[in-house]
C-alpha positions in Angstrom: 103.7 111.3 105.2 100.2 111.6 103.2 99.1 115.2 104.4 95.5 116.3 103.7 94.9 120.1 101.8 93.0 121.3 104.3 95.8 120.9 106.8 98.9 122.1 104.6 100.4 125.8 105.6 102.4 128.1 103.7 105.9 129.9 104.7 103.4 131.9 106.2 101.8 130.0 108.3 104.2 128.1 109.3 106.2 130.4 111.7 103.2 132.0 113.3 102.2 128.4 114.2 105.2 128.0 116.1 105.5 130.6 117.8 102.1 130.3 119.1 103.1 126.8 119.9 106.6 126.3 120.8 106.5 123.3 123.1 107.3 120.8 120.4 107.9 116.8 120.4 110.9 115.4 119.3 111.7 111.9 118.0 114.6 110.9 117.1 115.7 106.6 116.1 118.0 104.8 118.6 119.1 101.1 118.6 116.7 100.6 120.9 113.4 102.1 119.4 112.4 105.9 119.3 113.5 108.4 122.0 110.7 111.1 122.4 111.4 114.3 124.2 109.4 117.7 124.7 110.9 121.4 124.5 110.4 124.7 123.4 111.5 125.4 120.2 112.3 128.9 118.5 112.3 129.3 114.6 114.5 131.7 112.5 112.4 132.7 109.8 115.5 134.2 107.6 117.4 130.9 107.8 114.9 128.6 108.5 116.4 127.0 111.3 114.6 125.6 114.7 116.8 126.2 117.9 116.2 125.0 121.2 118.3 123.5 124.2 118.7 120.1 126.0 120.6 119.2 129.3 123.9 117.8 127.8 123.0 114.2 129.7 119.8 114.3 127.7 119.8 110.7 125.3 118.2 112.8 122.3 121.6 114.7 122.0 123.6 111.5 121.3 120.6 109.7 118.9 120.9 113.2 117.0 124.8 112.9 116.9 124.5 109.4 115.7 121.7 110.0 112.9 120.7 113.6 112.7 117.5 112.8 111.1 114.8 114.0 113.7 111.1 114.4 113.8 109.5 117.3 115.3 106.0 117.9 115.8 104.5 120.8 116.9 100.4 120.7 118.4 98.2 123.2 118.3 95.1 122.9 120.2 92.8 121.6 117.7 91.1 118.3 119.9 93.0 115.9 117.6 96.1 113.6 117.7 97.8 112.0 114.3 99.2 109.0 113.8 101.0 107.6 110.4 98.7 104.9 109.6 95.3 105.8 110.6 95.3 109.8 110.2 93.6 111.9 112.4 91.9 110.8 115.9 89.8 113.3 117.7 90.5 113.3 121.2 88.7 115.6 122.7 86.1 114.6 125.5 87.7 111.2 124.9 89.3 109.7 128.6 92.7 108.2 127.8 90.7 104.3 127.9 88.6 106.0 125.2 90.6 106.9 122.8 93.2 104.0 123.4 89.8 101.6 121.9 89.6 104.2 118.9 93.0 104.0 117.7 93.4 100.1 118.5 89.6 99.8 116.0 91.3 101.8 113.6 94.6 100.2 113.6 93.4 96.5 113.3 92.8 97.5 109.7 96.1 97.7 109.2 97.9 95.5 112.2 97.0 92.1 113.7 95.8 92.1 117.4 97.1 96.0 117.9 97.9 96.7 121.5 97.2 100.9 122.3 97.9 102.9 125.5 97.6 106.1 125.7 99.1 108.2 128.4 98.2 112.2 129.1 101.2 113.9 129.4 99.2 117.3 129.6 95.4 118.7 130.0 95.1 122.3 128.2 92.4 123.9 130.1 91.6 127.6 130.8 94.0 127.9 133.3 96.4 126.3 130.8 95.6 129.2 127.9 95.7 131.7 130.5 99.5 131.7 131.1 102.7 133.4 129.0 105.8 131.9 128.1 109.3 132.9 127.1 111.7 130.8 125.9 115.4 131.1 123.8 118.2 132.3 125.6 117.1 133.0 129.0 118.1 131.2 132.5 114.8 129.4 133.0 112.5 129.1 130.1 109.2 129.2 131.6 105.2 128.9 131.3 103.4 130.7 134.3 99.7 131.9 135.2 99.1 135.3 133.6 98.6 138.1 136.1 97.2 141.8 135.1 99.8 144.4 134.8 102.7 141.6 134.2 104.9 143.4 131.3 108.0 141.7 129.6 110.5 142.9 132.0 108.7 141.3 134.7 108.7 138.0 132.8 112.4 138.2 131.8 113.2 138.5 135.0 111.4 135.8 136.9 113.3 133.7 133.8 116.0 134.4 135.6 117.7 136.8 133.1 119.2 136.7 129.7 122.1 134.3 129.3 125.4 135.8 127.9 125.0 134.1 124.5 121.5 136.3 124.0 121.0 138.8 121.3 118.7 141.0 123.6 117.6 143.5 121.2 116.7 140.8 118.7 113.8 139.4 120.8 110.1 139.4 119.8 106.6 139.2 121.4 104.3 137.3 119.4 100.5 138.1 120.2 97.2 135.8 118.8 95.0 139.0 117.4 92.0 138.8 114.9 94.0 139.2 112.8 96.6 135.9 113.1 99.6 136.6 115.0 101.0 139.8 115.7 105.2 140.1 116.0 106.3 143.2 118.3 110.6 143.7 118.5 112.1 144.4 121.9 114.7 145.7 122.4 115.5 144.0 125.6 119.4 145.2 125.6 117.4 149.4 125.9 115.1 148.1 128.9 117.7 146.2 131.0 120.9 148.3 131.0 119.6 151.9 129.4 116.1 152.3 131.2 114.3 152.5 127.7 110.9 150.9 128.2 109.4 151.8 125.0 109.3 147.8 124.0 108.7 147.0 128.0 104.8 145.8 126.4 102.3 144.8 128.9 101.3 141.2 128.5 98.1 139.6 128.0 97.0 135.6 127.9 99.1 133.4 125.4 101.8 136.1 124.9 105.1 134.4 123.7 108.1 136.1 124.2 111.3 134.6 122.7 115.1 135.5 122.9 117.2 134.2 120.3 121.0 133.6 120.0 123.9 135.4 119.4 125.8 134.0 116.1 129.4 133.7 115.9 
């Protein structure tokens, strides 16, 4: 796929992009057409490996048995969509009917009578940016309303817990600063069986905090 300069990223980049924006789209190629699902995805920066988790009924787990090909795609909140043949389509303060008759004009220059629909599967609003997530290896990944004083304990445990394939003390906070995106360790093993709440941070808006996997 043709990618423009300006939107390329280095090794960077890359990982600070997705941890500030895990919830990614996957497609993967059935026999009868593309299977498109959403989840939160973490990404090993030493082995440069995404992990994530589906329900074991979920249809994406067989297509990616079948052809383990896959395309993810991760958003960030930049007022555009992409699509292969015509590029870049801002969308916001478009309605759905809106920019539906933008894509369609664009497409007929490469498709005969092109039919569009687009459907909103999410609005990000204010309320949306004010919330922190955690994902990985807990009970109940989740997204929920900020609230003043919330630290990481109290956001592990509304997760339900870590599961018992976790590697508590491997977890990380990542934080949008000035600067780009800050990466704090916590040592989540310390705060939940030894009372150590050196790494217990207090949260703020968009805080991601991810739990990764034990390897075997």
């Amino acid at each position: 796929m043709y990618l423009p300069k300006h939107f390329k990223m280095d090794d960077i980049e890359i990982p600070h992009f997705i941890a500030s924006y895990p919830f990614a789209t996957l497609i993967s190629a059935s026999t009868d057409g593309p299977v498109v699902n959403f989840a939160p995805l973490i990404f090993d920066v030493e082995n440069h490996t995404l992990s994530g988790h589906l329900a074991n009924n979920n249809q994406q787990l067989s297509c990616m048995q079948e052809n383990p090909l896959i395309t993810i795609i991760f958003h960030g909140p930049d007022g555009y969509i992409s699509t292969g043949l015509v590029g870049d389509v801002r969308a916001a303060d478009r309605s759905a009917m809106e920019l539906a008759g933008d894509i369609k004009i664009a497409l007929a220059n490469y498709v005969r009578n092109p039919e569009v629909t687009v459907i909103v599967q999410e609005a990000n609003s204010t309320e949306f940016l004010q919330r922190v997530r955690i994902t990985g290896a807990v009970r109940t990944p989740l997204s929920v309303p900020f609230s003043k004083g919330m630290t990481v304990l109290d956001l592990v445990l509304l997760a339900g817990g870590t599961t018992e394939f976790a590697s508590a003390n491997s977890a990380k906070l990542y934080r949008k600063t000035k600067e780009g995106t800050g990466v704090y360790p916590i040592y989540l093993e310390e705060i939940l069986n030894k009372g150590k709440v050196e790494s217990n941070y207090l949260l703020v808006p968009s805080d991601i905090v991810t739990v990764p996997e034990r390897r075997f």
